[in-house]
C-alpha positions as CSV (number, residue, x, y, z in Angstrom):
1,X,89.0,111.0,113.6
2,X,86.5,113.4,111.8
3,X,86.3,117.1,113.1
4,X,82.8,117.2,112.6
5,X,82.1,119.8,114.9
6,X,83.9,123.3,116.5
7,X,86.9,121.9,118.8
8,X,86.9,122.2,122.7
9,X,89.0,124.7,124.1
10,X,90.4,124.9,127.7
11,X,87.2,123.6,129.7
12,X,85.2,123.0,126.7
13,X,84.4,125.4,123.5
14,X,82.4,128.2,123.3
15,X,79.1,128.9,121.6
16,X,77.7,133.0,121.4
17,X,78.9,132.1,125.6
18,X,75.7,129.7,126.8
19,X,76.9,127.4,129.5
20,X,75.1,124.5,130.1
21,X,73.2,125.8,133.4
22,X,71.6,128.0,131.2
23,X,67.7,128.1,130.5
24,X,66.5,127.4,127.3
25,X,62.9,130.0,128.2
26,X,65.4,132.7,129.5
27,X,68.2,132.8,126.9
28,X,66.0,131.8,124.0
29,X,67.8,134.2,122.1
30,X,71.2,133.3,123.0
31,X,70.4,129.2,122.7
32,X,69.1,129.7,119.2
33,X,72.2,131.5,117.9
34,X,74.3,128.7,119.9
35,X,72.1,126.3,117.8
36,X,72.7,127.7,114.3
37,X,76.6,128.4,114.7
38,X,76.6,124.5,115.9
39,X,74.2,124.1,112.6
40,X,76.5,126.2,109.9
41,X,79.8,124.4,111.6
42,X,78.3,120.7,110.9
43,X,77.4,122.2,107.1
44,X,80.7,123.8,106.6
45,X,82.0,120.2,107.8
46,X,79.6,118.1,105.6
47,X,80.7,120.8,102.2
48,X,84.1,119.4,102.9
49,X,83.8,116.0,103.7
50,X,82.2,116.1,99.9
51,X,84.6,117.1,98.3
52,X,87.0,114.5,99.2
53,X,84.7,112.4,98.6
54,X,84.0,113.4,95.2
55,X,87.9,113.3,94.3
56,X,88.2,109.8,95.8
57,X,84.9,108.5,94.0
58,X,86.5,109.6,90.8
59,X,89.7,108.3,91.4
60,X,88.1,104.8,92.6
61,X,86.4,104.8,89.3
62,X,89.9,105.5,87.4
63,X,91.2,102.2,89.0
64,X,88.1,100.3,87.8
65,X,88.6,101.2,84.9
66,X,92.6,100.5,85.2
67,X,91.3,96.9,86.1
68,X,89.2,96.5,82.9
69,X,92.2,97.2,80.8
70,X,94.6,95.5,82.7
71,X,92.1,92.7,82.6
72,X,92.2,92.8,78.6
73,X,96.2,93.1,78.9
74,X,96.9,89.9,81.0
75,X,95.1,88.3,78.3
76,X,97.2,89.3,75.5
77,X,100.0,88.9,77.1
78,X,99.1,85.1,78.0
79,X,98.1,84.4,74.0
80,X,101.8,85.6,73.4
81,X,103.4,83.6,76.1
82,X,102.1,80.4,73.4
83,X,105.5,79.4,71.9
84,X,103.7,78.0,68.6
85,X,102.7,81.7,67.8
86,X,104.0,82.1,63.7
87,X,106.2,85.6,63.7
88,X,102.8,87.6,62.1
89,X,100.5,86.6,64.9
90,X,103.4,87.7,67.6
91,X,103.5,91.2,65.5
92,X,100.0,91.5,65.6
93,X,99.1,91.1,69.2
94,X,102.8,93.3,70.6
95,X,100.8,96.2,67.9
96,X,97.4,95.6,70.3
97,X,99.0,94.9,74.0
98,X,101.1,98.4,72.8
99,X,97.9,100.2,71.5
100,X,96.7,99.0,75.3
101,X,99.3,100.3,77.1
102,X,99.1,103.9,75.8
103,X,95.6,103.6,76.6
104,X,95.8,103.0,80.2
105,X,98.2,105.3,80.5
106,X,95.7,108.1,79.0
107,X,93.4,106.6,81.7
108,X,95.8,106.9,84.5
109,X,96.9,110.3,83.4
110,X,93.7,112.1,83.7
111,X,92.9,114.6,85.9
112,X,89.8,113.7,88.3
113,X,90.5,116.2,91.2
114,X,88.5,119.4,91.0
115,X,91.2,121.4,92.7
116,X,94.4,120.6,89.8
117,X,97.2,121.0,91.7
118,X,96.4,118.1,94.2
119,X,96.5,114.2,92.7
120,X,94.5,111.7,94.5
121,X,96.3,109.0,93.3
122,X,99.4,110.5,94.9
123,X,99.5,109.7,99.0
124,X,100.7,113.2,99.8
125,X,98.2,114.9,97.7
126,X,95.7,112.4,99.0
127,X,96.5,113.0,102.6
128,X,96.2,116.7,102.2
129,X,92.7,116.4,100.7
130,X,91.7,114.1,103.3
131,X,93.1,116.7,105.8
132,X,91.1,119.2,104.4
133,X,87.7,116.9,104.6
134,X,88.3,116.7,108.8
135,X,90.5,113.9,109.1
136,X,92.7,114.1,112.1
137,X,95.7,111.6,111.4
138,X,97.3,112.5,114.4
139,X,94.2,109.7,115.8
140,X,94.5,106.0,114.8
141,X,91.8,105.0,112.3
142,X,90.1,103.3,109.6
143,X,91.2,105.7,107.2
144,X,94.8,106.4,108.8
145,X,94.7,102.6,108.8
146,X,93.8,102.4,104.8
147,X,96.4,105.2,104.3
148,X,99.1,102.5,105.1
149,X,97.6,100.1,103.2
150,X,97.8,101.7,99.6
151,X,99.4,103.2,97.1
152,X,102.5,100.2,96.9
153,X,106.5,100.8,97.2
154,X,105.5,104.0,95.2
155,X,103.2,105.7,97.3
156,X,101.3,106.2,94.2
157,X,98.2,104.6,93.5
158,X,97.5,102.7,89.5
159,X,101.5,102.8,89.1
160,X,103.7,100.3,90.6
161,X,107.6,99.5,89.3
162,X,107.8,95.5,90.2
163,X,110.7,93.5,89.3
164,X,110.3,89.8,88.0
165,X,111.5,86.5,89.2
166,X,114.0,86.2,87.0
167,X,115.2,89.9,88.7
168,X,113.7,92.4,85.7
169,X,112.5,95.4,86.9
170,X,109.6,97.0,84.9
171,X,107.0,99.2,85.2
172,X,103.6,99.3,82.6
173,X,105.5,101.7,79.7
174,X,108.2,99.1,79.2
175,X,106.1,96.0,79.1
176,X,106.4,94.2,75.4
177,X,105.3,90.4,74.4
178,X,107.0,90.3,70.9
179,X,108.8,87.3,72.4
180,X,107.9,84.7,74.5
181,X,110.3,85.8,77.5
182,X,108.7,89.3,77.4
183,X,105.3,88.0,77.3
184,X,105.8,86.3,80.7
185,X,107.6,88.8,81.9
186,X,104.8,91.1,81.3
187,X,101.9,88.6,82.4
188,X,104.0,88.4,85.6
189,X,104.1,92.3,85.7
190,X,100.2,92.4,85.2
191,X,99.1,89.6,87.6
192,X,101.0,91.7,90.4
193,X,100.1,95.3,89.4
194,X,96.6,93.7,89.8
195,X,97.2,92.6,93.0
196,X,98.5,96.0,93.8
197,X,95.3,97.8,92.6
198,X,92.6,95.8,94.1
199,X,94.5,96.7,97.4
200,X,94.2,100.8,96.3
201,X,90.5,100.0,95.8
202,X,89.9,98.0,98.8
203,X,91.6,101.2,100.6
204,X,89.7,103.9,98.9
205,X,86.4,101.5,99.5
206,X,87.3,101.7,103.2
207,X,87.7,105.6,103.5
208,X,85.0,106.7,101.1
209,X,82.9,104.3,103.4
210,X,84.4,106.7,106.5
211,X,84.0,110.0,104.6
212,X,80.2,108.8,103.9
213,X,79.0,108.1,107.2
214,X,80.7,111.4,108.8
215,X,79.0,113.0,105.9
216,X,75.8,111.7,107.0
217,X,76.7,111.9,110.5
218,X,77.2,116.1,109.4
219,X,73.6,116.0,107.8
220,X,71.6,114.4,110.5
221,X,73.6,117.0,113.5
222,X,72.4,120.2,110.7
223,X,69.4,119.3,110.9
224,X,69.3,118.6,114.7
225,X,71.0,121.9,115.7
226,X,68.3,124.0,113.0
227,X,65.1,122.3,114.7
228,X,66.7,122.9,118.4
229,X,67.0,126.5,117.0
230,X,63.3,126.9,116.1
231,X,62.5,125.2,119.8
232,X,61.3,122.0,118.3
233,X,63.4,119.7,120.1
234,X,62.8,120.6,123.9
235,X,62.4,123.5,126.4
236,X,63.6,123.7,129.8
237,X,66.9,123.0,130.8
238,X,70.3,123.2,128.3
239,X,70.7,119.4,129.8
240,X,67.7,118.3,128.6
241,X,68.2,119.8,125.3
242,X,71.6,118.6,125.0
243,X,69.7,115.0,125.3
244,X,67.5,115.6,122.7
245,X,70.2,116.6,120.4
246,X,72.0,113.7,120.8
247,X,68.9,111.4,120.4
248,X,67.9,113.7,117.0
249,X,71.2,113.0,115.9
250,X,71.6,109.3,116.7
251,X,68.1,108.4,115.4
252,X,68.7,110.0,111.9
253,X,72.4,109.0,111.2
254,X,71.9,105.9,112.3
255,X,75.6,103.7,111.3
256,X,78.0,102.0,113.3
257,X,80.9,104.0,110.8
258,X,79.9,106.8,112.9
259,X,81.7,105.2,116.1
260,X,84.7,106.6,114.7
261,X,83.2,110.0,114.6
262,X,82.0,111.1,117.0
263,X,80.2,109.2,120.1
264,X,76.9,110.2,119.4
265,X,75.6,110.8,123.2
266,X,75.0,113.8,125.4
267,X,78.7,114.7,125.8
268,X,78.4,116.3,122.1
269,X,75.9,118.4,122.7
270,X,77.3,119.5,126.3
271,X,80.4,120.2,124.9
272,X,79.2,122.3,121.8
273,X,77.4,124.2,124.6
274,X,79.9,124.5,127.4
275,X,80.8,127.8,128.3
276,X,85.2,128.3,128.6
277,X,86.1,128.0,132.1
């Protein structure tokens, strides 16, 4: 689950100390600062959510792009599988499924996460960054659920060491098709490594798709706690504003991703506005 908003301490959490008896005419003062700390928390939560979202868009696109050459390398790799090949035309397509190789590696090899030291394509590093966007995997779900669905025996996602049928281990540096035993080998190789990358993007597909409707979940509760702030939502009772929050909010973040969230009704607001017992 997202931490989209300030947790609840013993008896709920605490906002500049409005409780929810509280009238929004008599502590106008007080309910507006309530509303902008709620407002600032949902934007700090928003900047963060973005930028693991930003590291996993550009490691999504990496794998696309792993695809396209891996694409390009089955199909070498199935013209030198042809046993009639004459010794030249075996040399020249090893020279081009090699030249391949390096470059996928080059691909895989860059660095796409704005903060060096972490690798999205690694599950640890991956985990840390989605930590550090709000998610709670302590809680069962969707992403926590994609977590275990990625990254192969490895844990690393684009790599994968797979051995053969005939019992050959390889990984994508030691593939070769200068014969016709290691150009089946290596189509083998390829047609799982595949496999095992179309599962990392169907995973990173399924959190970005999380991390984007939290994201405009964050939005749409800014934008609800800064107009409750200026008295644009309601006046009277902290109730009654708590309602109109939670409609604000629901109306303009509108996605059934969101489920996982948070759960978008009055209890949201009441809580950000519950005094500690």
């Amino acid at each position: 689950m997202l931490e989209a908003y300030p947790a609840s301490g013993k008896g709920g959490s605490s906002i500049s100390g409005v409780g929810a008896g509280a009238s929004f005419d008599s502590d106008q003062l007080g309910v507006s600062n309530a509303m902008n700390y709620a407002a600032d928390t949902f934007t700090s939560s928003y900047k963060r959510m973005a930028a693991g979202y930003a590291a996993i868009s550009s490691t999504q696109y990496q794998l696309q792009e792993a695809q396209a050459y891996l694409e390009e390398l089955s199909t070498l790799a199935s013209q030198a599988s042809d046993s009639q090949l004459s010794d030249n035309e075996r040399v020249a397509i090893e020279s081009s499924f090699r030249n391949l190789i390096r470059v996928y590696q080059r691909t895989m090899e860059k660095d796409v996460s704005e903060d060096s030291e972490l690798d999205p394509k690694d599950l640890t590093d991956l985990q840390e960054i989605l930590s550090d966007s709000g998610i709670d995997f302590g809680t069962s779900s969707a992403v926590t659920e994609a977590m275990g669905c990625i990254g192969g025996s490895d844990q690393y996602l684009g790599e994968e060491r797979i051995t053969t049928q005939d019992g050959t281990s390889l990984d994508i540096s030691s593939l070769h098709v200068s014969t016709k035993d290691n150009a089946e080998r290596a189509l083998e190789y390829i047609t799982a490594l595949k496999k095992e990358i179309s599962a990392d993007s169907y995973g990173l597909d399924t959190i970005m798709g999380e991390l984007g409707g939290a994201s405009r979940f964050a939005v749409a509760g800014e934008n609800a706690f800064r107009k409750a702030a200026e008295g644009l939502l309601a006046n009277g009772s902290i109730d009654l504003l708590a309602d109109a929050l939670a409609a604000d909010i629901r109306s303009n973040a509108a996605d059934k991703a969101l489920a996982a969230h948070s759960d978008l009704d009055s209890i949201l607001a009441k809580t950000l506005l519950a005094v500690n017992q």
